[in-house]
N, C-alpha and C positions, 0 to 999 in steps of 0.2 A: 504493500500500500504506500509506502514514504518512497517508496523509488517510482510508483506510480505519478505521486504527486511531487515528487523534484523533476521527474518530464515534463509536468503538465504548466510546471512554473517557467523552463525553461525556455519550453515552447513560446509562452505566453509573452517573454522578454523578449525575445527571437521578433515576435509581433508586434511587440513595441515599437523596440530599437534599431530589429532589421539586424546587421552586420557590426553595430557601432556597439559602443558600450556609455554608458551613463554620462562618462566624462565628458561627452563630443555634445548634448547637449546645450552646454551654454556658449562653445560653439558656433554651434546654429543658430543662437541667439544672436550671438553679435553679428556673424554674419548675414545676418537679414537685417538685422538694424541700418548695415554697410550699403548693402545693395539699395534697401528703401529711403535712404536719404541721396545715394546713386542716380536712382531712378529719379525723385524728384524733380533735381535739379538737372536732368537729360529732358523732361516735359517742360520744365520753365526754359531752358534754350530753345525747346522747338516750339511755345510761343501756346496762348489761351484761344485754344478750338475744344467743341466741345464735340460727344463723339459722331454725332450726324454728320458736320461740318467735317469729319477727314474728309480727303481723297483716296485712291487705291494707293498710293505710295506711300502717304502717312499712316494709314493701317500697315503696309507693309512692315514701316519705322517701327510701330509701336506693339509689334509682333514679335520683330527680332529683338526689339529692349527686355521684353517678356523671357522671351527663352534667354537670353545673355544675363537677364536678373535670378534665374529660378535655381539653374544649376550650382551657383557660388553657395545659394545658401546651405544644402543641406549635400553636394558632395562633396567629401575631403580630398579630395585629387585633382578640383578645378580651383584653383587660387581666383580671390579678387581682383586680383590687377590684372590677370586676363581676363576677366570680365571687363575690366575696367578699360580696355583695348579696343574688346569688340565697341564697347558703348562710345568710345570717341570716334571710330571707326563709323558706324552709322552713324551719330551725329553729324559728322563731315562732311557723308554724304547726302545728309538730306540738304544739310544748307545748299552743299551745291548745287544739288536739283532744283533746290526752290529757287537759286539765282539764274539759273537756267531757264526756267518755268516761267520769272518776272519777266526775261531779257526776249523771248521768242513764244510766240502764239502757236505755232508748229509744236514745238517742243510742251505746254500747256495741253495742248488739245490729246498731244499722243500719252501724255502720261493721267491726264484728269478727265479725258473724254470732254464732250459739250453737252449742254441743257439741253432738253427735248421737249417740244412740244405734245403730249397729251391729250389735250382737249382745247378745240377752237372755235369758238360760235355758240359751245353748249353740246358737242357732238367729237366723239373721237377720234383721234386721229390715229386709222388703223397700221397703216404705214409704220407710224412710227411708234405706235403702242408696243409692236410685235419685235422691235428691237430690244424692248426691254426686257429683263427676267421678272419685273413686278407685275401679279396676280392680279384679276381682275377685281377679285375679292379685297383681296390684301389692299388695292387700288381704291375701292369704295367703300374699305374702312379709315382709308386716313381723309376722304372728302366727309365722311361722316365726321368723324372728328373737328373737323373746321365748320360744324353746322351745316352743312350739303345735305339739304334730303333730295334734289333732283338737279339732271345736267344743265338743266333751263338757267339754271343759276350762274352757272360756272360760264364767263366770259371766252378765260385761258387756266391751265392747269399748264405747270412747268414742273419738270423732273430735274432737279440740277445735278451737278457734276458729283456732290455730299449726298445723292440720293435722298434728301429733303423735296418735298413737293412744296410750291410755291401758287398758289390762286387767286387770280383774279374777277371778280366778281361783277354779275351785272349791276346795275341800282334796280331799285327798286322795281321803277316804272318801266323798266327794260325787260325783265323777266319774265322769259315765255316759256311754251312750253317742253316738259322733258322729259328724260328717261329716270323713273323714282330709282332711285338706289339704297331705301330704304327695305330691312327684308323681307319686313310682312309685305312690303308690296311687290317688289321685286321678282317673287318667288311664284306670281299669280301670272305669270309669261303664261304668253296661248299662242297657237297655231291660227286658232279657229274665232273670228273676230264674229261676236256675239251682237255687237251695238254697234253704230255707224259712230266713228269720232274720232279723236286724234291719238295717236300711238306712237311708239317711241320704238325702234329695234333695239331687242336685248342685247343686241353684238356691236351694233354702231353707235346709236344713239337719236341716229337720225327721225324725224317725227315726221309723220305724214297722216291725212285725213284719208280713213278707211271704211270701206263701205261691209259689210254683214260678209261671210268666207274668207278666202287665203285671200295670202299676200304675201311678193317679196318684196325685203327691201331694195329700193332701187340702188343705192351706197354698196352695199355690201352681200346682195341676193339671200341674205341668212330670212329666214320664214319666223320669227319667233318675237312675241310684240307682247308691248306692255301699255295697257292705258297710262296714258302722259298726264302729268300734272303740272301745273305753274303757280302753285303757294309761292308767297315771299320767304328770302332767308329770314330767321330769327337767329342775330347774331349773337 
């Protein structure tokens, strides 16, 4: 039984500690204190963005700081100061790209991409929707968020280069009809148009006056309709 339970301790340390022993501990203390005050001051050089506002290469940046922070602290075989390497090392180069990036529009566009227009009129822009990887869903839950319950509202929708969507908005007395993108209504698309009136296509957005039977849309031939609405936003 006692050599039972001195296995089951040692195992238990084993799961603790791993390979180390008690000593290495505080250690890892400090050197995480090392690297977190490292890191810090490696984000206050690369300057107050918050995480929307990256680009793909500041993600990249703030990726490699990640891994170049993680391993000092708790392996005994990666010293500090080679961390401390890699991190001036990408630091370096990020300035340089960002000096490169102020200095040439080529050079911006190929590493930040450009804004995409979305939505124009109140109607998608399929074209350039299909560029995107963002969901149509995932798409009509951030105009939800900004008060969007229908495309009638929406002027311009912009995709920027931080993957933040940007909207602008009809007034008031501009606001016509559109495609609800709210769910309970959204989810009531038909084929089969029951009432003569205005309808919105589920895929474009586009609204057209329809009479009792089918219909394609003339924009985008998709068959699949949602009675339109034109409520004001409540902002």
């Amino acid at each position: 039984m006692a050599i039972i339970l001195q296995h089951f301790l040692k195992d238990f340390e084993t799961i603790l500690l791993g390979d180390k022993d008690w000593n290495f501990i505080p250690e890892i203390m400090f050197r995480t204190l090392v690297m977190y005050l490292i890191v810090l001051f490696s984000l206050r050089i690369l300057g107050k963005r918050g995480v929307k506002q990256l680009s793909v290469f500041e993600l990249v940046v703030i990726i490699s700081l990640g891994s170049a922070a993680g391993d000092p602290m708790f392996y005994e075989e990666v010293g500090i100061l080679s961390a401390l390497a890699v991190f001036m090392v990408v630091v370096l180069a990020y300035k340089t790209t960002s000096y490169f990036v102020g200095k040439s529009k080529k050079v911006e566009k190929l590493l930040e991409g450009s804004c995409t227009y979305l939505i124009e009129d109140g109607v998608f822009s399929i074209e350039n929707f299909k560029k995107e990887t963002l969901a149509q869903d995932e798409f009509f839950s951030e105009l939800r968020l900004k008060s969007v319950s229908h495309l009638g509202q929406v002027k311009l929708a912009i995709i920027e280069t931080s993957g933040s969507i940007s909207v602008f908005y009809y007034k008031d007395e501009d606001v016509k009809m559109g495609l609800p993108i709210l769910p309970s209504l959204f989810c009531e698309k038909t084929k089969l148009i029951l009432d003569t009136g205005i309808y919105a296509c589920s895929f474009c957005g586009k609204t057209e006056k329809l009479n009792v039977g089918t219909s394609f849309c003339k924009v985008c031939e998709k068959d699949e309709w949602i009675k339109a609405i034109d409520e004001k936003r409540i902002a």
